[in-house]
N, C-alpha and C positions, 0 to 999 in steps of 0.2 A: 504494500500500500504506500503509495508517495507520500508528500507531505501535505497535498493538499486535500486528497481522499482524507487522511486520519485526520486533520481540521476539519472536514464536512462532518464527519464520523460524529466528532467529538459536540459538534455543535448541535446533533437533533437533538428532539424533546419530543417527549409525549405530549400532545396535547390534550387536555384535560378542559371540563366544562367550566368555564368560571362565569361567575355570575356577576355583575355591577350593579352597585346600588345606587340609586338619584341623592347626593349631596346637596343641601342647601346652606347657604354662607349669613349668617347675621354680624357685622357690622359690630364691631366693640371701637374705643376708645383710639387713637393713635399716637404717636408721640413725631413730633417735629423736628429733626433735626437740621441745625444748620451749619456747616462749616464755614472756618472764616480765618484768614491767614494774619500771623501774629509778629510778623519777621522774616528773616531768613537763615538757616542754618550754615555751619560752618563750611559745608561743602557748597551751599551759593543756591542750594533749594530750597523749596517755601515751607516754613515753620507753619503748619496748620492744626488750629485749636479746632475743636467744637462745643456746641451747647444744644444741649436736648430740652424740650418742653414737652411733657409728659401730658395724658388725658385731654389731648384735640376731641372735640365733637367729633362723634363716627358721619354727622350731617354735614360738616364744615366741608365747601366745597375744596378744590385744591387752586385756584385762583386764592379762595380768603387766605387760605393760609400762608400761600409763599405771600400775598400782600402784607401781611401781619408782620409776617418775617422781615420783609425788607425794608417796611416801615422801624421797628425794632431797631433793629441793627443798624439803619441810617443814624440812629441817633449816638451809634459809637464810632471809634477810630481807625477799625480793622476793616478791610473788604471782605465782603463774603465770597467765597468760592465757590460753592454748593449749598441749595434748600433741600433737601430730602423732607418726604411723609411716609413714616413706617404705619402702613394700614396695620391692623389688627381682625382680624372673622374668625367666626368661630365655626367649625363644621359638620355639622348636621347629618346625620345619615336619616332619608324619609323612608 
């Protein structure tokens, strides 16, 4: 057997009846994060901080939020890099 035969070999599978269940997702809390650059490190790249705000409305669009964000952070000294939104769901088997 070559080597590509015992690769084929090795790679069947029984296949077997599997069943999928319908998932539904509810929506929990998120957290914000934004990255914002604080310097520059010794080798000459960007020294980047972040700050997380915890428990966003699972309703807040994602315009309000980076708005929020950049409203925020204008009023400090550092550029922002990145706005992230870590969604949170929770899931559901129906």
């Amino acid at each position: 057997m070559n080597g590509q035969a015992a690769f084929n070999a090795a790679c069947q599978y029984e296949e077997k009846d599997v069943r999928t269940m319908a998932v539904s997702t509810t929506s929990l809390n998120s957290t914000l994060i934004v990255k914002y650059q604080t310097g520059t490190t010794s080798a000459g790249g960007p020294e980047i901080r972040q700050k997380s705000l915890n428990d966003v409305k699972a309703d807040a669009t994602e315009q309000d939020v980076y708005d929020v964000a950049a409203a925020l952070f204008s009023l400090g000294q550092h550029p922002v890099m990145s706005v992230l939104l870590r969604k949170n769901l929770e899931l559901l088997d129906e």
